[in-house]
C-alpha positions as CSV (number, residue, x, y, z in Angstrom):
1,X,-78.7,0.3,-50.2
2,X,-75.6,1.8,-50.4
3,X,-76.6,4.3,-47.8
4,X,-77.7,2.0,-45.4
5,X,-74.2,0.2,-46.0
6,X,-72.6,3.5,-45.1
7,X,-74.4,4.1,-42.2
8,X,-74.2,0.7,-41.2
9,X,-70.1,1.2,-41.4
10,X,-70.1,4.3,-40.1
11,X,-71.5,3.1,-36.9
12,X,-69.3,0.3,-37.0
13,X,-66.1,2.6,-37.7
14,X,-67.5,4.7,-34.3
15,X,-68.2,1.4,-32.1
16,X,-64.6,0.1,-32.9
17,X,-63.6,3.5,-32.2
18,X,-64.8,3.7,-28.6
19,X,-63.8,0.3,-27.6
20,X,-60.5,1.3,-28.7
21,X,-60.6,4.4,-26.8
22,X,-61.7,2.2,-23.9
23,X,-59.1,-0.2,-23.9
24,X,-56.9,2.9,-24.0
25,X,-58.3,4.3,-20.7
26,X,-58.6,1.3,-19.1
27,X,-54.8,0.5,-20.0
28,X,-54.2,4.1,-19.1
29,X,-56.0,3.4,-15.4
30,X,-54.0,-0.6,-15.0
31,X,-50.1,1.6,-15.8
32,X,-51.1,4.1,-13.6
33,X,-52.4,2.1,-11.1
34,X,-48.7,-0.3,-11.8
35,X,-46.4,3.0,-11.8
36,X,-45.8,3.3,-7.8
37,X,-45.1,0.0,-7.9
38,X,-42.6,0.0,-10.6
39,X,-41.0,3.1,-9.0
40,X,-40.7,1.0,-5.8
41,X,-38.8,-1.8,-7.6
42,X,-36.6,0.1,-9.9
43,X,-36.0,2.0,-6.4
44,X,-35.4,-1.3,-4.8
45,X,-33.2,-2.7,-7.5
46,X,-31.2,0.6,-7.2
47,X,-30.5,0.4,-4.0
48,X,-29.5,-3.3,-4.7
49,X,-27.0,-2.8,-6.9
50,X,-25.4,-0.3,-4.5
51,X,-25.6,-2.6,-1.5
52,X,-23.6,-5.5,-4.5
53,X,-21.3,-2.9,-4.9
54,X,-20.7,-2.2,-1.2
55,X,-20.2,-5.7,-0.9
56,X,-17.8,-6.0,-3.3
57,X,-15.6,-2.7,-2.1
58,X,-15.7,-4.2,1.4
59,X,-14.6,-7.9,0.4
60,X,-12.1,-6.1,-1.5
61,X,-10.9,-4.1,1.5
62,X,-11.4,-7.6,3.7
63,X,-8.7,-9.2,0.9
64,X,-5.9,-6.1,1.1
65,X,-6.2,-6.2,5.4
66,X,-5.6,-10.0,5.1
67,X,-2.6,-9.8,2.5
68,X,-0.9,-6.8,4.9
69,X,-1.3,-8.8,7.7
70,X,-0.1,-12.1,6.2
71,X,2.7,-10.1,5.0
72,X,3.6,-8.3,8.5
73,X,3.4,-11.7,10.2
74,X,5.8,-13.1,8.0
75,X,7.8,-9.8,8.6
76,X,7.8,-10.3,12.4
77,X,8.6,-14.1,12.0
78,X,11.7,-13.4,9.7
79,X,12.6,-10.7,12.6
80,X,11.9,-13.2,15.2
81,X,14.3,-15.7,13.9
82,X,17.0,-13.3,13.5
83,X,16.2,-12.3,17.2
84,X,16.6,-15.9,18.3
85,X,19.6,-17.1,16.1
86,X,21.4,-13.6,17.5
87,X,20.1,-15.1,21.3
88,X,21.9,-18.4,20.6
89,X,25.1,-16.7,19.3
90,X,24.9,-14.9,22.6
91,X,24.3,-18.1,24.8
92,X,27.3,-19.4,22.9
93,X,29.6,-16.6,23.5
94,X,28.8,-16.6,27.1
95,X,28.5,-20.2,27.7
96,X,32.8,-20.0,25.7
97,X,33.6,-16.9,28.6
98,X,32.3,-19.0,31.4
99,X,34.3,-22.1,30.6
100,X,37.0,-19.9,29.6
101,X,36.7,-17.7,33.2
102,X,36.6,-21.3,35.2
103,X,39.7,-22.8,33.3
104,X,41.5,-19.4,34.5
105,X,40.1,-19.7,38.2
106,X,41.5,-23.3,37.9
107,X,44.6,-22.5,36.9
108,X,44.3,-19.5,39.1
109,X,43.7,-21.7,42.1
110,X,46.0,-23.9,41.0
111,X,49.6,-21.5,41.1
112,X,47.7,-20.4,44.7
113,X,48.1,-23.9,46.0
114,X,51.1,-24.1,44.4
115,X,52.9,-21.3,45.7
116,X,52.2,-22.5,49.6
């Protein structure tokens, strides 16, 4: 009896043995089949994380060329006030000469007459 119980384990033991074997191999054969495609995607999320980096470098970039040229707009319109506030004085000046040159052709014009 108890050999036929030992046999009868033993046989047991060996099937259980090869299934698990089995299920190894055919586990073995599914990953392998599944490794290029896990390459591919850990490729692919690689190469996405670079591109989100790229993006961020570049919108970085975008935000320092907008700033420099807010900045050098506010530069030339600070310069371009100065330019027309130094215009007017100008204008001012020369408009004051003018009245001043005809008030002296008047008077000019005036001793002319004058003097005949």
């Amino acid at each position: 009896v108890f050999r036929q119980v030992g046999e009868e384990l033993i046989e047991e033991v060996c099937f259980l043995k090869d299934r698990k074997q089995r299920r190894v191999d055919q586990s073995t054969r599914e990953s392998t089949k599944r490794k290029p495609f896990r390459d591919e995607l850990e490729q692919c999320l690689a190469r996405e994380a670079e591109h989100a980096l790229v993006r961020t470098e570049l919108s970085q970039a975008r935000d320092e060329l907008v700033d420099e040229i807010d900045s050098i707009k506010a530069q030339k319109d600070y310069e371009n006030g100065q330019l027309a506030r130094h215009v007017q004085k100008l204008k001012e000046q020369l408009k004051q000469q003018s009245e001043g040159a005809t008030t002296e052709v008047a008077a000019a014009c005036a001793e002319i007459a004058g003097a005949r």
